[in-house]
C-alpha positions in Angstrom: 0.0 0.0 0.0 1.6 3.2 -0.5 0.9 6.4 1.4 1.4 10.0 -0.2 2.3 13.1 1.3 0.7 16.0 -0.6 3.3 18.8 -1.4 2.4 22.1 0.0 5.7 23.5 1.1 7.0 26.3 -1.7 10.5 27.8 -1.2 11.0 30.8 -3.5 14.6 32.3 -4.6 15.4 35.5 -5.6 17.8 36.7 -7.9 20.6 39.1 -8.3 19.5 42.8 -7.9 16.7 42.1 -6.2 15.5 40.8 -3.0 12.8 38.6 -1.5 9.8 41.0 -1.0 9.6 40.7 -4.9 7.6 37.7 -4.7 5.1 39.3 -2.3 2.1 38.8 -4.9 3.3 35.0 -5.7 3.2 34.6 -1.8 0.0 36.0 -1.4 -1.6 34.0 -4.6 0.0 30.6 -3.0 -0.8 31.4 0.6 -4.4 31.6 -0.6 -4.2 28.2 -1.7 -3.5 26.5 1.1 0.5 26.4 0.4 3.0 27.0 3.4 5.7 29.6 1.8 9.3 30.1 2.3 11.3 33.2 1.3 14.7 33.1 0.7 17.2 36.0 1.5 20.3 35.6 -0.6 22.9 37.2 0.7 24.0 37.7 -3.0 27.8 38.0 -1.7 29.3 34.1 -3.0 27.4 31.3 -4.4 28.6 28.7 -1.6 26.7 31.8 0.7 23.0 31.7 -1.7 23.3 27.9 -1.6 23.6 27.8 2.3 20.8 30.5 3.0 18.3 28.2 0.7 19.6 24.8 2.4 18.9 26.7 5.8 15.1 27.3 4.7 14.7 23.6 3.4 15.8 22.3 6.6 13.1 23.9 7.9 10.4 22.4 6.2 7.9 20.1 7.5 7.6 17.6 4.0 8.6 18.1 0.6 9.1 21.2 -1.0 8.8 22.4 -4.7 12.1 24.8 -5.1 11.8 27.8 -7.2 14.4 30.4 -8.8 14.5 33.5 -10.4 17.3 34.2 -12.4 20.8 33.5 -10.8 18.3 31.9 -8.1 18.2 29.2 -10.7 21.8 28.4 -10.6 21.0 28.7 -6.7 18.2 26.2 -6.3 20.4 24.0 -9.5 22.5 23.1 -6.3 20.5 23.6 -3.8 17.6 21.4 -4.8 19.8 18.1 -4.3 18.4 18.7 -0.3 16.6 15.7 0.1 12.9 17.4 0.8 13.0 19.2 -2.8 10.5 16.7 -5.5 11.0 19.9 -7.9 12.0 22.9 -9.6 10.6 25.4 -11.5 13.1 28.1 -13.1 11.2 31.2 -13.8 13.7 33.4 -16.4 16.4 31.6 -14.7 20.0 30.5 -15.4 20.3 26.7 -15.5 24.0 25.5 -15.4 24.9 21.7 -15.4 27.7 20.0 -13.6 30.8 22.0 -14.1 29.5 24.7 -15.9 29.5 28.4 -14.2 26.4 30.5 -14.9 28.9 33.0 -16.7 28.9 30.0 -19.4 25.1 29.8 -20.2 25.6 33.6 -22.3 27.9 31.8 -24.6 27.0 31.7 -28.1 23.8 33.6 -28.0 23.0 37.4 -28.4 24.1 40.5 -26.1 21.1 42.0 -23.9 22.3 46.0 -24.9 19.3 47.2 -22.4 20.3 45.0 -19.4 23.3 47.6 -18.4 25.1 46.4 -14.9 27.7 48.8 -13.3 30.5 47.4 -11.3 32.2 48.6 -8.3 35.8 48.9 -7.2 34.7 46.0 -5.1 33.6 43.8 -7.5 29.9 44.3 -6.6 27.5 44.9 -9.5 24.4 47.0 -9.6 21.9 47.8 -12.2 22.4 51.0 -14.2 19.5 53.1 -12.4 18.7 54.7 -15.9 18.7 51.9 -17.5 17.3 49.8 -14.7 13.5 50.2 -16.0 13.6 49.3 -20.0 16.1 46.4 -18.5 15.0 44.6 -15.6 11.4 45.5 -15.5 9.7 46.9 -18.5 6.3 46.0 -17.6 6.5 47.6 -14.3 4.4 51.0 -13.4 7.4 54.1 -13.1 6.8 54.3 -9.4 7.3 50.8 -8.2 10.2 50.1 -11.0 12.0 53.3 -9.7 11.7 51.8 -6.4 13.0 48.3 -7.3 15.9 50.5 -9.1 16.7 52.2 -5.3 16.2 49.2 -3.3 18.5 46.6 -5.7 20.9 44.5 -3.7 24.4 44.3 -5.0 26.0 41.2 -6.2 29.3 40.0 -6.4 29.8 39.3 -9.8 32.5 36.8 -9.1 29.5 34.2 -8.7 29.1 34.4 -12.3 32.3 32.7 -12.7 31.7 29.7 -10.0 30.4 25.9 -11.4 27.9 24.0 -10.5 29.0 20.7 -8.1 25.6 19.3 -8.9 22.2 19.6 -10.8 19.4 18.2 -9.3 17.5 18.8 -12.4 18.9 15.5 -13.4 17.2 13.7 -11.0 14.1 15.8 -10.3 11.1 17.2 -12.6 11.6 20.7 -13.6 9.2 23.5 -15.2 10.3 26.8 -16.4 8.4 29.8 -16.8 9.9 32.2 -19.6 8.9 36.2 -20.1 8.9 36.5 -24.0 10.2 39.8 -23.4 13.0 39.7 -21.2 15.6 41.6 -21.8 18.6 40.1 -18.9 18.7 37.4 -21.6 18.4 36.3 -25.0 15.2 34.8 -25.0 16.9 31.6 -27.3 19.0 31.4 -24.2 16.1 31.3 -22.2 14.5 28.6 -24.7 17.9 26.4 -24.7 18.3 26.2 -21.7 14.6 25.0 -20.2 14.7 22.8 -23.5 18.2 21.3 -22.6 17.1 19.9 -19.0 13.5 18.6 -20.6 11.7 21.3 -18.5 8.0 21.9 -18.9 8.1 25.3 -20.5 5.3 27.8 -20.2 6.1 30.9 -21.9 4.4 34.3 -21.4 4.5 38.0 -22.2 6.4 40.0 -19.6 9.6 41.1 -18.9 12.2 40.2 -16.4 10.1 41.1 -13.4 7.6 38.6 -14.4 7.6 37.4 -11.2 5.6 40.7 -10.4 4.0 41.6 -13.4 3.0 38.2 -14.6 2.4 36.4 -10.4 -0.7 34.5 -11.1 1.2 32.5 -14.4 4.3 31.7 -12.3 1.5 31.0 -9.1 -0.4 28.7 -11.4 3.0 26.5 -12.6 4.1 26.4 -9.2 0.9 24.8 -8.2 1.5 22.4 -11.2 4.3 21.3 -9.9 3.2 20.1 -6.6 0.6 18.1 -7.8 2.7 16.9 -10.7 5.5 16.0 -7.8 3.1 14.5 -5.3 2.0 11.9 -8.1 5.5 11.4 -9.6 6.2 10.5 -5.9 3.4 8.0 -5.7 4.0 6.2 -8.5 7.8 5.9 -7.5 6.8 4.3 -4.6 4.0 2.2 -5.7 6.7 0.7 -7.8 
């Protein structure tokens, strides 16, 4: 006989230049559901750091968990989603290295994003251009709130760029991908290649690279996708 635990634990990942409070309306959308949701605070400052701040919130966790990144939170949650508790990952607009590879690598081969301007410190801490911050990062976005996204960026050291992957759980897990058909951090045939490469069920929509704002309730809906997907995946596995 086997017994299933129903996934309703959801750990979300920020990216670089940002910080956790931009998931607040994919919180709200899955808190309405029923789902318990984690937050993770990257500290943005070394991968080996972003990995241990989203193992610290999996530890946590009550049952299995559904792992989900934004941008370099999808190298992030690449590593991190080996924690035993994760049964998926969904990549929204998110870097997706293999074994080896840095997430420096992924840009190889495919187009320059002009519009995506990052600035770079004496310190080797990166910031969006503030001018260019808006037609960039978050296009879709009303002036107010992407001026304040702009001013309340966190840094990151760019040197994690340039760090490989010890392991990609997407090898042994399912994995979606949401995709903004207008993002401009990335080429978007990067952004197809890469979800494409790892056999990710891709849902693409319109938005730019704050689609995890502007476009909440398509990334809410995958999320939820993904743990009933996991939970039966997991059933099955054990009925066998």
């Amino acid at each position: 006989m086997t017994t299933t635990e129903e996934i309703k634990n959801v750990v979300l990942v920020h990216g670089a230049f940002a910080d956790g409070s931009g998931w607040r309306r994919v919180y709200d959308l899955l808190t309405a559901r029923g789902y318990r949701v984690s937050i993770v605070q990257n500290p943005l400052t070394s991968f080996a750091d972003d990995v241990a701040a989203t193992n610290r919130v999996l530890d946590a966790q009550d049952g299995p968990v559904i792992l989900v990144g934004h941008s370099w939170g999808g190298t992030v949650i690449t590593e991190a989603g080996a924690h035993p508790k994760v049964a998926g990952l969904v990549y929204v607009s998110a870097l997706i290295p293999d074994v080896g590879e840095t997430s420096g690598q992924q840009y190889e081969g495919f187009a320059p994003t002009p519009e995506f301007v990052i600035d770079i410190g004496d310190d080797g801490y990166g910031y969006l251009n503030r001018d260019a911050f808006h037609a960039g990062f978050a296009a879709d976005v009303n002036d107010a709130d992407a001026a304040f996204l702009a001013d309340s960026q966190v840094p990151v050291n760019m040197a994690v760029f340039g760090e490989a992957v010890t392991v990609a759980a997407w090898r042994d897990k399912p994995s979606w991908a949401v995709i903004a058909t207008e993002d401009k951090a990335f080429d978007q045939a990067m952004l197809q290649h890469m979800a494409s490469r790892i056999g990710a069920d891709i849902t693409n929509v319109p938005g730019s690279h704050a689609l995890f704002i502007t476009q909440a309730e398509t990334v809410a809906d995958v999320i939820a996708t993904a743990t009933n997907s996991s939970t039966k995946v997991t059933a099955e596995a054990g009925a066998r």
